[in-house]
RODO-2510 file (C-alpha; in nm, 4 decimals, decimal comma):
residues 344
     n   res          X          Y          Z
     1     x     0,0000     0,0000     0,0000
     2     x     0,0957     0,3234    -0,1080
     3     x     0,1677     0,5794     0,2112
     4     x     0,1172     0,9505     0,2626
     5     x     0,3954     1,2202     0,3247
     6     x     0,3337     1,3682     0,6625
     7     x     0,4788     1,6028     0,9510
     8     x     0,4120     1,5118     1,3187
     9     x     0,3830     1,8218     1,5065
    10     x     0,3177     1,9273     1,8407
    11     x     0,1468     2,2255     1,8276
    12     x     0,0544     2,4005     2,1734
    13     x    -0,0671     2,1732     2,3932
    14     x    -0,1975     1,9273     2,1326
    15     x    -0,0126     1,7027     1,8753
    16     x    -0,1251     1,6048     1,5531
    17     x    -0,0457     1,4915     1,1785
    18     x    -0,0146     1,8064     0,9622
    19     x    -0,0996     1,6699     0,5697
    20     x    -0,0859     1,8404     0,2328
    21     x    -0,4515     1,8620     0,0986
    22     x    -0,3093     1,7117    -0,2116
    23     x    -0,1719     1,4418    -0,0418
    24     x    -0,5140     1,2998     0,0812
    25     x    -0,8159     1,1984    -0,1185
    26     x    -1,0538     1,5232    -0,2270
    27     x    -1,3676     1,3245    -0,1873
    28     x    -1,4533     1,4219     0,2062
    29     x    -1,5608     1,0194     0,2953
    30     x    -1,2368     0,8922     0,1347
    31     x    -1,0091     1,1116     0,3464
    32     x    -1,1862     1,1129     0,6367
    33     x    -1,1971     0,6863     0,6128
    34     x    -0,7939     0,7147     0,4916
    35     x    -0,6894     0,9667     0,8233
    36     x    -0,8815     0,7055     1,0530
    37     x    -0,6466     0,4597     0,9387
    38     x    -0,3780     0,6295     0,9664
    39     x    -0,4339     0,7220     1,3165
    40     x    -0,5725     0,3917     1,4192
    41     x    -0,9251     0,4556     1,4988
    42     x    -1,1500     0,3272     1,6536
    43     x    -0,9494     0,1916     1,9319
    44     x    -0,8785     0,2708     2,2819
    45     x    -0,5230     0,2180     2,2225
    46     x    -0,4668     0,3433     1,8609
    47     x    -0,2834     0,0784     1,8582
    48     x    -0,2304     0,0380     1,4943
    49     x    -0,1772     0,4217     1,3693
    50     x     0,0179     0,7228     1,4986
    51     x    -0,2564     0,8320     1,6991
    52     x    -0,1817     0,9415     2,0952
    53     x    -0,4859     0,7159     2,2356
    54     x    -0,5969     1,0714     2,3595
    55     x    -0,8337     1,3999     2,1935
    56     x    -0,5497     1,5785     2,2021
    57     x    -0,3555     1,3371     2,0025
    58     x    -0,5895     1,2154     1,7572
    59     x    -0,5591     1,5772     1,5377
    60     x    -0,5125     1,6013     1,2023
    61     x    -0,4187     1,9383     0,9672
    62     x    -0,4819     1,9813     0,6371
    63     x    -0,2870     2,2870     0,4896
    64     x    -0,3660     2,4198     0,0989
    65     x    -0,2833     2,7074    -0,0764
    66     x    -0,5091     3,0043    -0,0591
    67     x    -0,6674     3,0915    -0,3506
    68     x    -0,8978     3,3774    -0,2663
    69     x    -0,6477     3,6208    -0,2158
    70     x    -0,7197     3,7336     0,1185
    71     x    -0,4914     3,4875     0,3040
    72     x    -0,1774     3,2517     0,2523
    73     x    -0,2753     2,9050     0,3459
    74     x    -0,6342     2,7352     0,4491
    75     x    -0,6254     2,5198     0,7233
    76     x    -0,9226     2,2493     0,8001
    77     x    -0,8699     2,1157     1,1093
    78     x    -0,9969     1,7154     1,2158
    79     x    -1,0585     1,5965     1,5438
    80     x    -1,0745     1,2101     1,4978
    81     x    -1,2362     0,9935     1,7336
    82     x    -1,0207     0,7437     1,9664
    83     x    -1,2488     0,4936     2,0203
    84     x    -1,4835     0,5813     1,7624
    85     x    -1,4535     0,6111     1,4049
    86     x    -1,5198     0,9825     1,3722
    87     x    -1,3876     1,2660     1,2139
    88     x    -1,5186     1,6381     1,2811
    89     x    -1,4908     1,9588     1,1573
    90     x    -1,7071     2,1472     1,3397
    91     x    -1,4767     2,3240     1,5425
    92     x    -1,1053     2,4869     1,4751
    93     x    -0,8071     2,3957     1,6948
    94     x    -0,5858     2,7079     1,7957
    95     x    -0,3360     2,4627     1,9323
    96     x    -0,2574     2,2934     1,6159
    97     x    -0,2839     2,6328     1,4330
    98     x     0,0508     2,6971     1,6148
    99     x     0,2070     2,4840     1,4060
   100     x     0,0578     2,5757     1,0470
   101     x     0,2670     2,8668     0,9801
   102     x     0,5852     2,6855     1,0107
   103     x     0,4398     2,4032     0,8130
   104     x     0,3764     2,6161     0,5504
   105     x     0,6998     2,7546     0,5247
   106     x     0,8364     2,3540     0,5589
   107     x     0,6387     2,2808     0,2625
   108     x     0,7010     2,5850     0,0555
   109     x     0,3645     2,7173     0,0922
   110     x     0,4974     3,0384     0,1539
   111     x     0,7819     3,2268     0,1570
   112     x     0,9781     3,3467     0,4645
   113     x     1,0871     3,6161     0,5673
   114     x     1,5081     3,6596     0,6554
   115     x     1,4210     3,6967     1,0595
   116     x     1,0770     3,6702     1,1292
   117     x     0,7889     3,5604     0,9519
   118     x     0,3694     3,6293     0,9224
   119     x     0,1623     3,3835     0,8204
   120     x    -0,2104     3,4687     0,6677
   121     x    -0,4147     3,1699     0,7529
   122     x    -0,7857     3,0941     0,6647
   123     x    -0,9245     2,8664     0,9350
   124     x    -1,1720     2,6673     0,6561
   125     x    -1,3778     2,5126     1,0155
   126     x    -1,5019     2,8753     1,1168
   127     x    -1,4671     3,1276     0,8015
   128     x    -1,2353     3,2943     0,9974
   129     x    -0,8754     3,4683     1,0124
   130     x    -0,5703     3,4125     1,2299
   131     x    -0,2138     3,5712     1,1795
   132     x     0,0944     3,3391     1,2818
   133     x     0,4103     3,5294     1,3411
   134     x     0,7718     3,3389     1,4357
   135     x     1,1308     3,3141     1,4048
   136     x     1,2955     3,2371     1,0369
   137     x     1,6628     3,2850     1,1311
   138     x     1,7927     3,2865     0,7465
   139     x     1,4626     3,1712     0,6023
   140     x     1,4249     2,8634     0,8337
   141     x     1,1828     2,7827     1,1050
   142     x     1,2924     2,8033     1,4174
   143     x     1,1564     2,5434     1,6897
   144     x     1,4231     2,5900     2,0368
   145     x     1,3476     2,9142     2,2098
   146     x     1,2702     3,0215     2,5649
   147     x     0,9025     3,0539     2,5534
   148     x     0,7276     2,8480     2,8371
   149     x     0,3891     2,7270     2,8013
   150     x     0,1719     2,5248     3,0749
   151     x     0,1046     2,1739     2,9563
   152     x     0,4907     2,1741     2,7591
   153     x     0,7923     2,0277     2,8875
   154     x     1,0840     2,2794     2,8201
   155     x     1,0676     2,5730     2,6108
   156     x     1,0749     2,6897     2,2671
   157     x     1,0140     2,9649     1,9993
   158     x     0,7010     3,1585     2,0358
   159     x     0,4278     3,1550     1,8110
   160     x     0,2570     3,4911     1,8332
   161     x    -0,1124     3,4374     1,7013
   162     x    -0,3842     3,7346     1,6304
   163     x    -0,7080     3,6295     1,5566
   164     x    -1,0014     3,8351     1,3484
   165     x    -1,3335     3,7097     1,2593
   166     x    -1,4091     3,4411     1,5551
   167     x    -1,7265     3,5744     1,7125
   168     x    -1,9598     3,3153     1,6486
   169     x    -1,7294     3,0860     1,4677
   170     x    -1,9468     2,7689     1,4415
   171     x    -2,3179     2,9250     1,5863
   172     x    -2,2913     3,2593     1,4151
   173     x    -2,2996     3,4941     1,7015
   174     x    -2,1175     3,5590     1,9795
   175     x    -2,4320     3,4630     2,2118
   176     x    -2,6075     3,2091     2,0117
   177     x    -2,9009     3,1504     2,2388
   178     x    -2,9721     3,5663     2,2459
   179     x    -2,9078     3,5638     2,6114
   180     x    -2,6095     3,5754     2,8643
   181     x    -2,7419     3,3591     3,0552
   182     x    -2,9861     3,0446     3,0424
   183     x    -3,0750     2,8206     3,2803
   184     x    -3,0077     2,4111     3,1401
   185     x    -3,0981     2,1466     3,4412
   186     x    -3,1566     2,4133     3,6788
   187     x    -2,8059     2,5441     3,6207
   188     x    -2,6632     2,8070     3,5126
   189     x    -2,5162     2,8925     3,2249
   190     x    -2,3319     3,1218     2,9167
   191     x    -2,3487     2,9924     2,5997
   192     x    -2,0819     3,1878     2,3858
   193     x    -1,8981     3,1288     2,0665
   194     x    -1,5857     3,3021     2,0472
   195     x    -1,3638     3,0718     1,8109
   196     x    -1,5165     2,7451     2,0285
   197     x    -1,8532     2,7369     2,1188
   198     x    -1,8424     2,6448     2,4620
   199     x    -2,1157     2,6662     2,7670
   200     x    -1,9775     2,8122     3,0800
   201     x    -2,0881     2,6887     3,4060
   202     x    -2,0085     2,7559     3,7708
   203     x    -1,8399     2,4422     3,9255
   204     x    -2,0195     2,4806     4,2202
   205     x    -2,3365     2,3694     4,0797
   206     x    -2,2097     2,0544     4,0367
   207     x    -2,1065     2,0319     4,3861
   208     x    -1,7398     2,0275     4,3319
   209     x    -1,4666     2,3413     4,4038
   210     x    -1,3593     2,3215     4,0262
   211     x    -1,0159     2,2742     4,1641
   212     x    -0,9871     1,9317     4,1169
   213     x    -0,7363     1,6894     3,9442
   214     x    -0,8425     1,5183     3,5807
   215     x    -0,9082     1,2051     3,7593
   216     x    -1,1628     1,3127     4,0425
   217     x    -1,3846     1,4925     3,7566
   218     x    -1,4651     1,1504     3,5859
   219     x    -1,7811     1,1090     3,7765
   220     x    -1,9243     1,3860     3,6020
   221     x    -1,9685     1,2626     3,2504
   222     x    -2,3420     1,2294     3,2215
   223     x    -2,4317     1,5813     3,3702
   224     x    -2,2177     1,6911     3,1185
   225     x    -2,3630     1,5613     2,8654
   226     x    -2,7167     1,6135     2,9449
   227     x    -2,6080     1,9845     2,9920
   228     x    -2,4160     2,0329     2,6610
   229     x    -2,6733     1,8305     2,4364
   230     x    -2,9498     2,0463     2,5504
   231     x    -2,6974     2,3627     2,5181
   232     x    -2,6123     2,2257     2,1273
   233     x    -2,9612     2,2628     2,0616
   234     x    -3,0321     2,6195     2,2177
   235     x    -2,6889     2,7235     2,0474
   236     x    -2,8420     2,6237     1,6914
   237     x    -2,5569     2,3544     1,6758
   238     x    -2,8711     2,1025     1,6989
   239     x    -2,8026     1,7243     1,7954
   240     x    -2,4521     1,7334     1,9050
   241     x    -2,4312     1,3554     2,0477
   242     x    -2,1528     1,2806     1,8218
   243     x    -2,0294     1,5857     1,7953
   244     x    -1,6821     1,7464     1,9529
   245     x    -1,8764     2,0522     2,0168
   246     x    -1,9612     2,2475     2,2644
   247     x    -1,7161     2,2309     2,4914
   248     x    -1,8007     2,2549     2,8674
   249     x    -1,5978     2,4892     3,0991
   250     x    -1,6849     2,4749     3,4530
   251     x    -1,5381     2,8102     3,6212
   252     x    -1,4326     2,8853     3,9787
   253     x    -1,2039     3,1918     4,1270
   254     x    -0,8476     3,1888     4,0879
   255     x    -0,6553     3,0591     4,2920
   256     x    -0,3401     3,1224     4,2079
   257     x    -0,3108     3,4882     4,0665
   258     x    -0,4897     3,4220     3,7690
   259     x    -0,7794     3,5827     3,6113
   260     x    -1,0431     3,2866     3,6266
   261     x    -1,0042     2,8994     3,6999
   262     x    -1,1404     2,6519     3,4721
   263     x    -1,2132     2,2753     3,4108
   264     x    -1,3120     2,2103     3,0709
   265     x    -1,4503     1,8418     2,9221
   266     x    -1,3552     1,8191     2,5470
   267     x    -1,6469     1,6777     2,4865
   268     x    -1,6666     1,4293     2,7879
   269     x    -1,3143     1,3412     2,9311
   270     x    -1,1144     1,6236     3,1061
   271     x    -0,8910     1,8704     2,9269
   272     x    -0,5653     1,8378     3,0850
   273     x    -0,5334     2,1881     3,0195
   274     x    -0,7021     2,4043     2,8253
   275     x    -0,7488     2,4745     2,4298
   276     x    -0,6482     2,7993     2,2956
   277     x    -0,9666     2,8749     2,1250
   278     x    -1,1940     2,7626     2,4361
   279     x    -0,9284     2,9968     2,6588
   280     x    -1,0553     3,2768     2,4455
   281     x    -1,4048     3,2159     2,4523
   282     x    -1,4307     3,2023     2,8195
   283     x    -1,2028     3,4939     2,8698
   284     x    -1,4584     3,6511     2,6500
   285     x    -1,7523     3,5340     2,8725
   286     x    -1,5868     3,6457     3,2014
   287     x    -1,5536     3,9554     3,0534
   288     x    -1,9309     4,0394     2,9830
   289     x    -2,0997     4,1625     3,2180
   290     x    -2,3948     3,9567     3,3928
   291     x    -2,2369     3,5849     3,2333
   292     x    -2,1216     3,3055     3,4139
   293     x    -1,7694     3,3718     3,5525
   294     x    -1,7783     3,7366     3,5119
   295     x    -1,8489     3,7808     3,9418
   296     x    -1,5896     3,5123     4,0230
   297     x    -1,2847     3,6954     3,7714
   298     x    -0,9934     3,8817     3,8353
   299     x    -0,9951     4,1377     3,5780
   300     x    -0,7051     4,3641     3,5198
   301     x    -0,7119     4,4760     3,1770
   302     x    -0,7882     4,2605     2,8113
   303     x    -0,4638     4,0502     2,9239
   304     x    -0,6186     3,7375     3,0846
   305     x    -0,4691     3,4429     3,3020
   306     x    -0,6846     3,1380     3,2607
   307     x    -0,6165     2,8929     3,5038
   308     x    -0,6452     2,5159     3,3909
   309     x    -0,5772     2,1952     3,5710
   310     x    -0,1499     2,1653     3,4714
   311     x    -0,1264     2,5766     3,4476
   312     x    -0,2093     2,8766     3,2976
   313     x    -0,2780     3,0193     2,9204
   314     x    -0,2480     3,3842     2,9075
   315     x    -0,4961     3,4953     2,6186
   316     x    -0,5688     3,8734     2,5247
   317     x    -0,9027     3,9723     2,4306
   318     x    -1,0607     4,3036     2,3554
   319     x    -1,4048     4,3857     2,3109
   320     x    -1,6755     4,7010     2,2195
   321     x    -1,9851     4,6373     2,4442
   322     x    -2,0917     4,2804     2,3223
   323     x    -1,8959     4,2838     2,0359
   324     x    -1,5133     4,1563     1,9846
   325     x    -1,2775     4,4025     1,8696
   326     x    -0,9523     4,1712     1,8698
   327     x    -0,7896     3,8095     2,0538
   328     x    -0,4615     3,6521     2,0652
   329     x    -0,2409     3,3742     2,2311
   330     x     0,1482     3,3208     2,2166
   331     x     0,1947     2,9717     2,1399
   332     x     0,4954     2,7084     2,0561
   333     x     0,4936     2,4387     1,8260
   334     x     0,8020     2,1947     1,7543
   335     x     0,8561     1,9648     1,4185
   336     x     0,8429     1,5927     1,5773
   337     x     0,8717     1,3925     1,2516
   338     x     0,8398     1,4088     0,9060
   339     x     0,8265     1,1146     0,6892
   340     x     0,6130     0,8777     0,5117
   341     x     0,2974     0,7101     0,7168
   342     x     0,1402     0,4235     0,6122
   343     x    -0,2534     0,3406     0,7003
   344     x    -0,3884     0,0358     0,8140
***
C-alpha cells in the first residue's frame, strides 16, 4: 500500500499529523476513512496508527494554498475519534494552528521572511482569520526558544497568534441563544462562541470546588452531557451527540493569581489543560458583564490568566460592548517527525 507524506507536530498543547490537501483523497468520505487509518481509529489504544490514544492526540491538519487572495494558506482542522470512528470539523483547533505557519513555510507554501515571519491563515472550520508570526533565522523555522507554556515540557520559539473574525465561529454569534445567561438542568449557564462554542458553568453547581485533578472529575460525565446536548440545541448547533462541540468549561475563582479557573470536558473526558480557542471564549464570557464567571474573575485589563488543571494560558481579548474588537495567544509548536505514514 501506497503511504502519505506527513509532519508530526506538536502544536501548543496538542499534537497532531499536519498533511498536504493534495496528499489525501478530495472526496470528504475517502479522506476522512484514509486519516482514521492512519491514526488507528476506533481503538482505545490506537494501537495500529500514529494516533496518541488521547483527543489531544488524535488531530489532524490539512494545509492548501489560498486561492482567494485574502490569506496565505487554508487550514481544516480534524478531530478524529479514539475509540470511535469519527472525524469532525465542526470546530477549529488554535493549538494545532501553532504549528501551520511553520508548516507552511516547511512545505514551501509560503515564503519566509530573513528573521521573522507572518503567516495569513484561513481557518476553513469557522470562516475565519488568524495571523501566525515566528522566528525564520535565514529563512528557516525556528523550533528551540525560551518561551514556556503550561502543559509543555521545556521551552521553545514563540508563536505569536492574532485572531479576526471568531465571534460566532461555528453558531454565528457571539451569544447564540440571544441571552447571557440560560438556565439548562436548573443550572446556570453562558453559551458563547468566540472561536469554540463552549457553555460556561459555575463548578459549584455541580457540587465540586472546580479545583480538582483530571481524575476526580470523571464522575461527572453524564451531567455533562445532558447539559451540553441540551446547550447544542439552544446554540443552533442542533443534535450534538456525536459531535466534539460544545465544549463545557466549569469556572471557579483563581486561585493562584490568575484571572479565572477553569475545568473544561472536550467533549466528555477532562482537558488536561485548556485549548487555545476555548481559553478565548471564556475569557470573552468572564468579561461580559452579567455571564457566568464574570463575578468570580480577576480582571485587570484585556490581558487574561486562565487557570487550567497543569497551568495557565495567558490569552488577550478586547471587546466594544458585546462585540469583539480583537484576541490573541502566544503559542509554541516543535517539528516531531516528518516522513512517510502508512494506514492500516
Amino acid at each position: 500500500m501506497n503511504g502519505v507524506p506527513c509532519l508530526l507536530m506538536r502544536g501548543g498543547t496538542s499534537k497532531g499529523a499536519y498533511f498536504l490537501a493534495d496528499d489525501l483523497p478530495s472526496d470528504p468520505a475517502e479522506r476522512d476513512d484514509l486519516l482514521l487509518r492512519i491514526m488507528g481509529s476506533p481503538d482505545p489504544r490506537q494501537i495500529d496508527g500514529i494516533g496518541g490514544a488521547h483527543p489531544l492526540t488524535s488531530k489532524v491538519a490539512v494545509i492548501s494554498p489560498s486561492w482567494d487572495g485574502k490569506s496565505d494558506v487554508d487550514y481544516l482542522f480534524l478531530q478524529l475519534g479514539v475509540e470511535e470512528a469519527t472525524v469532525s470539523d465542526r470546530q477549529n483547533c488554535g493549538n494545532l494552528l501553532a504549528g501551520v505557519g511553520p508548516f507552511a513555510v516547511e512545505r514551501g507554501l509560503v515564503r519566509p521572511g530573513a528573521e521573522m515571519t507572518s503567516v495569513r491563515i484561513h481557518m476553513v472550520n469557522s470562516d475565519s482569520v488568524a495571523v501566525a508570526t515566528f522566528p525564520t533565522p535565514g529563512g528557516v523555522p525556528r523550533y528551540d526558544g525560551d518561551t514556556a507554556i503550561s502543559g509543555v515540557p521545556g521551552t521553545a520559539a514563540a508563536i505569536t497568534l492574532d485572531f479576526t473574525d471568531t465571534e460566532g465561529s461555528a453558531t454565528g454569534s457571539l451569544l447564540p441563544t440571544g441571552n447571557v445567561r440560560d438556565e439548562i438542568d436548573g443550572i446556570e449557564v453562558t453559551c458563547i462562541d468566540n472561536g469554540m462554542p463552549v457553555v460556561v458553568a459555575y463548578a459549584k453547581d455541580f457540587g465540586i470546588t472546580g479545583y480538582e485533578s483530571v481524575e476526580e472529575l470523571a464522575g461527572l460525565r453524564d451531567r455533562i452531557q445532558s447539559l451540553r446536548l441540551q446547550a447544542g440545541k439552544l446554540m443552533g448547533l442542533g443534535d450534538v451527540s456525536e459531535a466534539s462541540v460544545p465544549k463545557t468549561t466549569l469556572v471557579a475563582a483563581p486561585r493562584d493569581g490568575g484571572t479565572i479557573c477553569t475545568r473544561t470536558f472536550i467533549p466528555l473526558k477532562l482537558h488536561t489543560s485548556i485549548g487555545v480557542l476555548g481559553a478565548v471564549t471564556v475569557g470573552t464570557a468572564v468579561l461580559m458583564e452579567g455571564a457566568v464567571g464574570h463575578d468570580l474573575a480577576h480582571v485587570t485589563g484585556n490581558r487574561l490568566d486562565i487557570e487550567h488543571p497543569t497551568g495557565h494560558l495567558e490569552v488577550e481579548v478586547e471587546l466594544d460592548g458585546v462585540h469583539v474588537r480583537r484576541s490573541g495567544v502566544v503559542r509554541t509548536a516543535r517539528k516531531l517527525f516528518e516522513g512517510t505514514v502508512f494506514p492500516r
